[in-house]
C-alpha positions as CSV (number, residue, x, y, z in Angstrom):
1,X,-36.1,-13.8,47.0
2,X,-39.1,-13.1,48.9
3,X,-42.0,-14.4,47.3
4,X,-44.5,-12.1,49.4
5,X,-43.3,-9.1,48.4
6,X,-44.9,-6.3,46.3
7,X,-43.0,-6.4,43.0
8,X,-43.1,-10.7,43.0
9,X,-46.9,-10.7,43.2
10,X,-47.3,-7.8,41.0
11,X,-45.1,-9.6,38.4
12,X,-46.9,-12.9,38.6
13,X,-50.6,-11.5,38.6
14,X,-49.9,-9.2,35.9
15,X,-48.0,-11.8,33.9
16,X,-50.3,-14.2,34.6
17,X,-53.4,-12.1,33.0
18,X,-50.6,-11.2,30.2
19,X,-50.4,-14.8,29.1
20,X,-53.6,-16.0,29.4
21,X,-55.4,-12.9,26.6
22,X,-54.2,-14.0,23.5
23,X,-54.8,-17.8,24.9
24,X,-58.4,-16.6,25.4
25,X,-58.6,-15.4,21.9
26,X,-57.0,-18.4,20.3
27,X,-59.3,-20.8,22.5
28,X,-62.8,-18.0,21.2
29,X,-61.4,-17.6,18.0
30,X,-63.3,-14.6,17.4
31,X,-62.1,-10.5,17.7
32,X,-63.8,-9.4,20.9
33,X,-61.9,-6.0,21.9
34,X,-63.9,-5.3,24.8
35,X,-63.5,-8.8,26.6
36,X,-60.0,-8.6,26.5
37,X,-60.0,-4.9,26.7
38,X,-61.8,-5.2,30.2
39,X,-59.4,-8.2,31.6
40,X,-56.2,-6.1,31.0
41,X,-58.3,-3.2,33.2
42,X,-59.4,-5.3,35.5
43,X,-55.9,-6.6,36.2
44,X,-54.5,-3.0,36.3
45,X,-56.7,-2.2,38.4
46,X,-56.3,-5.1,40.9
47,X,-52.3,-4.1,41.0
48,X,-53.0,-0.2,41.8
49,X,-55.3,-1.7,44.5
50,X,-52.6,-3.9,45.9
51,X,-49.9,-1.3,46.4
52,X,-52.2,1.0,47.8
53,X,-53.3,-1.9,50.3
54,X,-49.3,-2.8,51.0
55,X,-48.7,1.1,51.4
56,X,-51.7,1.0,54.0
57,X,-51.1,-1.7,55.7
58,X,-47.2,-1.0,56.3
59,X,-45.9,-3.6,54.0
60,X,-43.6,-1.2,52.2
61,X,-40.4,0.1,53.7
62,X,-40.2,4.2,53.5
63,X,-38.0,5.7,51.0
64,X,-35.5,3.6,48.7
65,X,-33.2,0.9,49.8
66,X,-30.8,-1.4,49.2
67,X,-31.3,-5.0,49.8
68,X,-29.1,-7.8,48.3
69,X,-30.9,-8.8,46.6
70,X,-32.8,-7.9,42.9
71,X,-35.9,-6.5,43.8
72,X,-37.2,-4.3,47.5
73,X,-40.3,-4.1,48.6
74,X,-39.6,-0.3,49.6
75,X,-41.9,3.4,49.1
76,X,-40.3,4.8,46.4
77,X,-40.4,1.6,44.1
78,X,-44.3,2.0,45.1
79,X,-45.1,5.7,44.2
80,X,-43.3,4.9,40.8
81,X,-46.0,1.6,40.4
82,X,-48.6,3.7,41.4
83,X,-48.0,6.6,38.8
84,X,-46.9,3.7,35.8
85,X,-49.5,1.7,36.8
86,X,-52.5,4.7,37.1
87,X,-50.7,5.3,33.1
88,X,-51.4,1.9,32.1
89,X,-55.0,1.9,33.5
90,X,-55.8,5.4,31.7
91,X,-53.8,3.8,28.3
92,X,-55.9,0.4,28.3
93,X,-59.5,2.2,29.0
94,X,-58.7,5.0,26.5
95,X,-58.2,1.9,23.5
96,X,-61.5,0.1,23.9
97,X,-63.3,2.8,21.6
98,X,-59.5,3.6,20.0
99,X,-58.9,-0.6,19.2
100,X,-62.7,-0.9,18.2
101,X,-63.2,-3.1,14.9
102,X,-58.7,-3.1,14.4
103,X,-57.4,-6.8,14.1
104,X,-55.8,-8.4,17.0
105,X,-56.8,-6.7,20.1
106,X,-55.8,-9.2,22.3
107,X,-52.0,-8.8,21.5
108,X,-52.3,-5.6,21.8
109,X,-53.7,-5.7,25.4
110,X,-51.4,-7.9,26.2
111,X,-48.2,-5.7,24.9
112,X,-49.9,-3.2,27.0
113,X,-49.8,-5.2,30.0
114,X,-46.3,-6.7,29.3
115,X,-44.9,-3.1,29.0
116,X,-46.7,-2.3,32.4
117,X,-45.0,-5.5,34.3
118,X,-41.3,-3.8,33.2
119,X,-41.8,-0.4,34.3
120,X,-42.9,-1.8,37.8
121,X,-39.9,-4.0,37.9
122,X,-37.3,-0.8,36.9
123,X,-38.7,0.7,40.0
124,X,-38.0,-1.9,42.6
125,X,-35.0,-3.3,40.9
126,X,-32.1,-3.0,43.2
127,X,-29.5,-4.7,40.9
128,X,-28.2,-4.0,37.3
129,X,-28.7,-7.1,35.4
130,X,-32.7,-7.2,36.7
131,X,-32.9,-3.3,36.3
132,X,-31.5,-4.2,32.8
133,X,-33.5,-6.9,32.1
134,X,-36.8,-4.8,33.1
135,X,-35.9,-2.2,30.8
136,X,-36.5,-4.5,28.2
137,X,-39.6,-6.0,29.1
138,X,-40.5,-2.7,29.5
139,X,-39.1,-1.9,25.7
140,X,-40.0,-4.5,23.4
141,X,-43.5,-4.3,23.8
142,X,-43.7,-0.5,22.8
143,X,-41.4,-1.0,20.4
144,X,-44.6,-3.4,18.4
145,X,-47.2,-0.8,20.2
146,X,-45.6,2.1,18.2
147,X,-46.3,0.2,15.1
148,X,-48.8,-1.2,15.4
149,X,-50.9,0.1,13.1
150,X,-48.7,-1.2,10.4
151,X,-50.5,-0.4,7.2
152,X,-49.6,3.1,8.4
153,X,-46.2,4.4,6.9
154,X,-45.9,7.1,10.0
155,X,-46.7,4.1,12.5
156,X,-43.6,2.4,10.6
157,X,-41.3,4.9,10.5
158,X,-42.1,5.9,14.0
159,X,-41.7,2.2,15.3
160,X,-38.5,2.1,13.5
161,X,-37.0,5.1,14.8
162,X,-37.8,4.5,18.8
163,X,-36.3,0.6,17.8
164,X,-32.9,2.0,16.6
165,X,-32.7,4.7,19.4
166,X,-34.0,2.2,22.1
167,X,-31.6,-0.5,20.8
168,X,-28.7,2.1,21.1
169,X,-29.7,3.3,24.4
170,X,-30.2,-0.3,25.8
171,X,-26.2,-1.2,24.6
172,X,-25.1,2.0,26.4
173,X,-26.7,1.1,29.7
174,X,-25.2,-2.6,29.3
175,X,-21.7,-0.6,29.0
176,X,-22.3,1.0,32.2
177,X,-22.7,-2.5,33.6
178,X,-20.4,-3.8,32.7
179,X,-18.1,-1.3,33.6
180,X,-19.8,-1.0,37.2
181,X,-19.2,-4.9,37.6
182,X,-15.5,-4.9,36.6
183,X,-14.9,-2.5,39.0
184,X,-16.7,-3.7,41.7
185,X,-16.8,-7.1,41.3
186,X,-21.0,-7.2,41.5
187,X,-24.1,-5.8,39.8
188,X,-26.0,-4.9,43.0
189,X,-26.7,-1.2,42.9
190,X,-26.0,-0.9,46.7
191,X,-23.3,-2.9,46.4
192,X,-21.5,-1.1,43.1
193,X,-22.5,2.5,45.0
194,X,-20.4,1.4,48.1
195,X,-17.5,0.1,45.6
196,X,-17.4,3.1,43.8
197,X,-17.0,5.3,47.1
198,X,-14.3,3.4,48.2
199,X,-12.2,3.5,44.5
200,X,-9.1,4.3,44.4
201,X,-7.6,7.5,42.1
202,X,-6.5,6.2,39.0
203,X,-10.3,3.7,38.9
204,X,-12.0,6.9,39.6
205,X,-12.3,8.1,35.6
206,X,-13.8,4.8,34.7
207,X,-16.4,4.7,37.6
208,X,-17.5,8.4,36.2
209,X,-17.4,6.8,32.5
210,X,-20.0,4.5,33.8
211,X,-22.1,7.0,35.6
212,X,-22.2,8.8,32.2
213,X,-23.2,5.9,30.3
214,X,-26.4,5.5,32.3
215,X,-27.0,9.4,32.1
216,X,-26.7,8.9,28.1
217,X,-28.6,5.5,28.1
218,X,-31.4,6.6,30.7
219,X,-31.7,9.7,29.3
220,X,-32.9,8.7,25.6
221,X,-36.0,7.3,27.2
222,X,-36.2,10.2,29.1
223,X,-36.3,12.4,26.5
224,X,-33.3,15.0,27.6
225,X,-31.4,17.3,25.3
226,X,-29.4,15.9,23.3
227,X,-31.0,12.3,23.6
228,X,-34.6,13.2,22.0
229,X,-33.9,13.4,18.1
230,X,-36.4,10.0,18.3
231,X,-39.4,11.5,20.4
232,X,-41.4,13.9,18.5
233,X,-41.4,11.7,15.2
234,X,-42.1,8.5,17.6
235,X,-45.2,10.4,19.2
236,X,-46.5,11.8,16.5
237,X,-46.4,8.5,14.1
238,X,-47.6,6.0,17.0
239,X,-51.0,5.4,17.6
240,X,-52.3,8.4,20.4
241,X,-52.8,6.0,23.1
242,X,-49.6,4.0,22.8
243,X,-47.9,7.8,23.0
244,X,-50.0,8.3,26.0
245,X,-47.9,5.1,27.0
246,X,-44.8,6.0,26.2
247,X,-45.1,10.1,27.3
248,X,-46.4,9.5,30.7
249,X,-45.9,5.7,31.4
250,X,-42.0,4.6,29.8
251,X,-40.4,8.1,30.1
252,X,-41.2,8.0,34.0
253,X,-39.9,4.4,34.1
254,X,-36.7,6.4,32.8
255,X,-36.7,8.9,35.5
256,X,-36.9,5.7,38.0
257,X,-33.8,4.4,37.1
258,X,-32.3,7.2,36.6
259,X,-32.7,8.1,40.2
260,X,-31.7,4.5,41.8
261,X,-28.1,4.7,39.6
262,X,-27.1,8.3,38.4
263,X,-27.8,10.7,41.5
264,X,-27.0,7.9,43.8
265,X,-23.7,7.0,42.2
266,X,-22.9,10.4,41.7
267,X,-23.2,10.9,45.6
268,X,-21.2,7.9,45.9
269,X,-18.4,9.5,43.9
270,X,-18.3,12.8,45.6
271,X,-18.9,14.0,41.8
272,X,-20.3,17.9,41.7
273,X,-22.4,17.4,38.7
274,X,-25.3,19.9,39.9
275,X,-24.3,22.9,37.6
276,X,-23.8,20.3,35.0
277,X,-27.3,18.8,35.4
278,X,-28.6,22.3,35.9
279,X,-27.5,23.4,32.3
280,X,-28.9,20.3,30.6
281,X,-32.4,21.2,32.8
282,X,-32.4,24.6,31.3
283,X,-31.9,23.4,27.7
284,X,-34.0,21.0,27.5
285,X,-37.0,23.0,29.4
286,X,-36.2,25.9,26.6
287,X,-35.7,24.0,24.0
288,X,-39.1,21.6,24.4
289,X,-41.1,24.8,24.7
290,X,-39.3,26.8,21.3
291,X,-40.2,23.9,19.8
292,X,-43.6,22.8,20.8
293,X,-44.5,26.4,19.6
294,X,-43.8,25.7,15.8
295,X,-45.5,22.7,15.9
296,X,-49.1,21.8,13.4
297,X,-49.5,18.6,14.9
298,X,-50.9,18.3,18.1
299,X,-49.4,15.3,19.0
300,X,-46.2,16.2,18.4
301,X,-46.5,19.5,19.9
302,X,-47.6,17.3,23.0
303,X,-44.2,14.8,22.2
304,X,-42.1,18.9,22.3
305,X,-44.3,19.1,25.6
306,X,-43.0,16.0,27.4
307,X,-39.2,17.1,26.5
308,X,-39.8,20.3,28.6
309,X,-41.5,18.5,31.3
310,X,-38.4,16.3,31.7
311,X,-36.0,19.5,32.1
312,X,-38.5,21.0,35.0
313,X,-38.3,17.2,36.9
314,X,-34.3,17.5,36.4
315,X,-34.3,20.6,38.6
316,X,-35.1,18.5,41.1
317,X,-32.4,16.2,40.4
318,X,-29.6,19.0,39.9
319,X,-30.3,20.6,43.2
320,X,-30.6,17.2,45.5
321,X,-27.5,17.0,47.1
322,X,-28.7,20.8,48.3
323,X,-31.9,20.4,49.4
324,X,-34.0,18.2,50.9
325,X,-36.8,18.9,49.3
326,X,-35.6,18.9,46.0
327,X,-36.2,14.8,44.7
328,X,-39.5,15.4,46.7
329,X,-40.5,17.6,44.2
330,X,-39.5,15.9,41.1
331,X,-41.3,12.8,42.1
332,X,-44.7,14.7,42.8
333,X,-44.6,16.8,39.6
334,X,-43.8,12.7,37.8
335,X,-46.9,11.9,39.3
336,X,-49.1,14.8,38.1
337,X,-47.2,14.7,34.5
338,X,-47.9,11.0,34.4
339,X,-51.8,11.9,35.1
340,X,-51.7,15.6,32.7
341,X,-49.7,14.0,30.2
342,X,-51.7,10.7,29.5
343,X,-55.3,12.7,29.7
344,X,-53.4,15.0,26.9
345,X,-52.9,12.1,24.3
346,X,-55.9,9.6,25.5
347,X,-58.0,13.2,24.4
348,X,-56.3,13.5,21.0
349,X,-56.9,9.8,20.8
350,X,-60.9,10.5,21.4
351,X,-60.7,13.1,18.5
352,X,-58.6,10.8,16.0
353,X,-61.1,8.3,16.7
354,X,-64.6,10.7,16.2
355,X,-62.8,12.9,13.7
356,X,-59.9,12.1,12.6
357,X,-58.4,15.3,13.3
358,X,-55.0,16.0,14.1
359,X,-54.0,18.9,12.4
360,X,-54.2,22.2,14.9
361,X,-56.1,24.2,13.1
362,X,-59.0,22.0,12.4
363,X,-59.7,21.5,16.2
364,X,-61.7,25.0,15.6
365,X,-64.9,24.9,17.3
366,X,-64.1,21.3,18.8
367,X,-65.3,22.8,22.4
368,X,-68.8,22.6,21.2
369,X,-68.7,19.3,19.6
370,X,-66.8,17.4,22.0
371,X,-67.3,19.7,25.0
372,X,-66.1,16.4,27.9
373,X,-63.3,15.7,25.8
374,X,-62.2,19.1,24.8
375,X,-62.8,20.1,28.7
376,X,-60.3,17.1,29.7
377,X,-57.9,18.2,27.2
378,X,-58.3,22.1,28.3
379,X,-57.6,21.3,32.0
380,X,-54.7,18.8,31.3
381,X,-52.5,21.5,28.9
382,X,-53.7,24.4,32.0
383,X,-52.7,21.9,34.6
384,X,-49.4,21.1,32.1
385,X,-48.4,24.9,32.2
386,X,-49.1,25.1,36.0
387,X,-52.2,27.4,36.1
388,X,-53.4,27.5,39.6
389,X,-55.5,26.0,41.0
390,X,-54.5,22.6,39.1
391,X,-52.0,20.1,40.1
392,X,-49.3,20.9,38.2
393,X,-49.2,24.4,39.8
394,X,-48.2,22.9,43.3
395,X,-45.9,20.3,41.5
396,X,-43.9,23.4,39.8
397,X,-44.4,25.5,43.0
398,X,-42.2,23.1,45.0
399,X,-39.7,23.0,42.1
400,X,-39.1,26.2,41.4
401,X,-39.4,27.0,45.5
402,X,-36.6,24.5,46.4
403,X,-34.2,25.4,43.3
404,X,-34.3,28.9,45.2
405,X,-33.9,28.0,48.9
406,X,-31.0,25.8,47.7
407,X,-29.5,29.2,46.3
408,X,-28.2,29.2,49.8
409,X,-25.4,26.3,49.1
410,X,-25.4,27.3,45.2
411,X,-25.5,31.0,43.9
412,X,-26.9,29.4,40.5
413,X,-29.7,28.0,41.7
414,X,-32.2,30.7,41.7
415,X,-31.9,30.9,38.0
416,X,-33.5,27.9,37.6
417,X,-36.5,28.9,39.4
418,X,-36.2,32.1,36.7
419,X,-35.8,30.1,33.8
420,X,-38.7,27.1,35.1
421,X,-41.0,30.6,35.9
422,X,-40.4,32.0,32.2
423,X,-40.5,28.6,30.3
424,X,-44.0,27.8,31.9
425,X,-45.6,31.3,30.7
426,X,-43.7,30.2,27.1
427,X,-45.6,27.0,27.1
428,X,-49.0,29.2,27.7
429,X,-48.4,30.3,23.8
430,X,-49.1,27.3,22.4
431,X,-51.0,25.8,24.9
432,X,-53.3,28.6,24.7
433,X,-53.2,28.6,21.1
434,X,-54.9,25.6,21.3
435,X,-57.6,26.8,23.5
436,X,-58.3,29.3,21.3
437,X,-58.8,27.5,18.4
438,X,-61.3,25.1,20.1
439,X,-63.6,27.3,22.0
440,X,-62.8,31.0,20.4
441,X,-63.1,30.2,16.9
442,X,-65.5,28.8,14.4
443,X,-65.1,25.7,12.7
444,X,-66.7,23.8,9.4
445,X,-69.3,22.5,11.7
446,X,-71.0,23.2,15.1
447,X,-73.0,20.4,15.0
448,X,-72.4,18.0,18.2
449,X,-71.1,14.4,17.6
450,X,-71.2,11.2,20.2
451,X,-68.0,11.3,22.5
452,X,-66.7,7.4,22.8
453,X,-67.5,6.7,26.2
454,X,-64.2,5.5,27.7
455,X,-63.0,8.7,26.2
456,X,-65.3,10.4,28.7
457,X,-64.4,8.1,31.2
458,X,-60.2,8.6,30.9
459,X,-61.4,12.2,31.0
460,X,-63.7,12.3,34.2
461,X,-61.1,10.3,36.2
462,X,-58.2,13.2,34.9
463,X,-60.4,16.2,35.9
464,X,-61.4,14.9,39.2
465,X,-57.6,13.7,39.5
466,X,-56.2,16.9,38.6
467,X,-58.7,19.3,40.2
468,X,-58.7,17.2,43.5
469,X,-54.6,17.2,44.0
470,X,-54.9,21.0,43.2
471,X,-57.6,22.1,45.7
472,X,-56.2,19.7,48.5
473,X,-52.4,18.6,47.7
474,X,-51.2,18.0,51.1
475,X,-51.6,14.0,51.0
476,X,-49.6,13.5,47.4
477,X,-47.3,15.8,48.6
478,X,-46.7,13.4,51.9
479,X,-46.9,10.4,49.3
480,X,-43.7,11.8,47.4
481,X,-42.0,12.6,50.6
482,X,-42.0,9.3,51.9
483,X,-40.2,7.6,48.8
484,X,-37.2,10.6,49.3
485,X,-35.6,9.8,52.9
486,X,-32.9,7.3,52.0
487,X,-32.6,8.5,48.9
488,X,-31.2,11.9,50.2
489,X,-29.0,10.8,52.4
490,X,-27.1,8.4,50.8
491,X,-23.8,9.7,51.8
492,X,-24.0,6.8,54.5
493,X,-23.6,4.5,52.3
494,X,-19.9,5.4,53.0
């Protein structure tokens, strides 16, 4: 193992700063939020700025590979560290006014940071067993996050639902495993890939089984139909900045894995699965949306929100094997959902906080007395339904642009350009419901209260993020390019 690589020394510094906050605040022995508050940022921080420098100064091998062993050093394991990591940063800042005066800060900082270290690991892991094992550092830490206000009976029940759910998921992935290493003989992903190509007829139903296992397992963190019975009521009971975690940081961890084993052992396999990938795209998208529209609560109209946001990434993933462009497009519309997502939550955080509103109706009038943090919160659910000239516009753009070039290879495609086109101006409904009722509409008061400042702060950074990548693109869209190379043409692993 290479001790100079990216993932090692992101492991070890973050771990490292993970330990020592809840020493610090057994050593102090008093409850000081923003000390430990600001060493978990700083430490975020310090990782984002040590990818960017490995990206910059060549460090990082483009696209995704193989190496023997657990962990690469490659691009693709870095624009997933980037986004998790930029979700981590946004999460911690967004609790110092959120944690203020709540008992034990410093574990929860820590959790934070925990959770952080296991969705960088999923997305250099190369092998099963560590991609396995990061999964779980990436779990158990949200699993007490969701709870953690535990004098809360939501925050409970919430907690015990994504527990059960991630416990089942977690024991489906280790079948897949399993069944990868019996067949194969090891638990490198390159290695089990080239094993399963290579299978002969009567293995081949078993090597699918196991490709369908990690569909099913991945795809409860995810959040795809049928696997997301757990993620509204999880949202909605967990504290708003831990969702903020979980929407935009853990679910995107999902989509990393997801890529390194499904669509890769499904190349390996010669296995067709586009139409079948398509279907569960166009369910999920539809349903999400239906959904998010009945919702009260804005949190879990936000949780309905991130389901439909994972069926417009899986176009991506349905049409890769027909076009190029297609993964390229689902990891640049991950990174602006990580960004739109968490500025969602980390707002309804700031109002839960000032207000202690989360009911829909009572965010009437909220534009004048929280005009930063209704402005961030306007911009992210516009950017979230694609309105030009935001970020997620150019995300969806190339989505719905290469489902229909690949109509070419696959007479369905095109529809799933139709149905991404009609579900986005279904989401305006309750998106714009929203706006209406903050800046159309009069509420109980006009009178304008103090916005917590790292409220403002998570909010300044979104706008300028979201604004910036929608005016000039061109860069980010480069950035997701680079991670997609090997990844689409893994038919010579052969």
């Amino acid at each position: 193992m290479d001790f100079t690589s990216t993932p090692i020394i992101l492991t070890l510094m973050l771990g490292a700063v993970g330990v020592i906050i809840p020493v610090i605040s057994v050593v102090r022995k008093e409850k000081n939020d923003s000390l430990y508050g600001g060493i978990a940022f700083a430490a975020l921080a310090a990782a984002i700025a040590f990818v960017v420098y490995q990206i910059l100064s060549n460090h990082v091998t483009p696209g995704a590979i193989f190496s023997k062993g657990v962990l690469s050093n490659d691009m693709f394991g870095s624009f997933f560290a980037i986004a998790m990591l930029i979700v981590s940063v946004m999460t911690t800042v967004g609790s110092f006014s959120y944690m203020r005066g709540k008992a034990n800060p410093a574990v929860y900082y820590s959790l934070i940071i925990l959770s952080a270290i296991g969705m960088v690991l999923i997305a250099y892991s190369t092998d099963l067993v560590m991609l396995f094992v990061a999964w779980e550092l990436m779990s158990i830490p949200t699993y007490v996050l969701a709870g953690f206000n535990k004098k809360d009976p939501s925050s409970n029940e919430a907690a015990i639902k994504y527990f059960l759910f991630g416990a089942l998921s977690s024991g489906i992935i280790l079948w897949g495993i399993s069944i990868a290493y019996g067949l194969t003989g090891s638990t490198n992903i390159g290695q089990v890939i080239a094993g399963f190509s290579h299978l002969s007829p009567d293995m081949a139903p078993l090597a699918i089984l196991a490709v369908g296992m990690f569909i099913a397992g991945f795809g409860f963190k995810i959040g795809l139909v049928p696997f997301h019975m757990w993620l509204p009521d999880t949202y909605e009971g967990a504290p708003p900045t831990i969702a903020a975690l979980l929407a935009a940081g853990t679910k995107k961890a999902g989509f990393a894995a997801a890529l390194r084993v499904i669509v890769m052992g499904a190349i390996a396999l010669n296995l067709n699965w586009s139409l079948a990938l398509a279907v569960i795209a166009i369910v999920t998208m539809t349903w999400g949306n239906l959904a998010a529209i009945r919702q009260k609560n804005i949190s879990r109209m936000l949780a309905y929100s991130s389901i439909s946001h994972a069926g417009y990434i899986l176009i991506g993933l349905s049409i890769a094997p027909f076009s190029a462009i297609g993964i390229a497009a689902a990891l640049f519309h991950i990174l602006n959902h990580a960004v739109m997502k968490a500025a969602a939550f980390i707002a309804v955080a700031g109002i839960a906080v000032t207000l202690s509103i989360t009911h829909i109706d009572k965010l009437r009038g909220l534009g004048r007395r929280m005009p930063i943090t209704s402005l961030g919160l306007v911009i992210s659910l516009l950017a979230l339904a694609g309105v030009p000239p935001l970020n997620g516009f150019w995300s969806k753009l190339m989505l719905f642009g290469a489902a229909i070039n690949a109509g070419a290879s696959i007479p369905w495609a095109p529809y799933l350009a139709v149905a991404g086109v009609l579900n986005s101006a279904l989401s305006l409904a309750y998106y714009g419901w929203i706006i209406r009722k903050m800046y159309f509409e009069e509420g109980e008061s006009e009178k304008r209260v103090k916005e917590p400042r790292s409220i403002i702060a998570v909010m300044i950074f979104s706008i300028i993020f979201m604004v910036g990548i929608g005016v000039y693109p061109s860069p980010f869209i480069e950035f997701a390019k680079s991670a997609v190379p090997v990844l689409a043409n893994l038919s010579t692993i052969h």
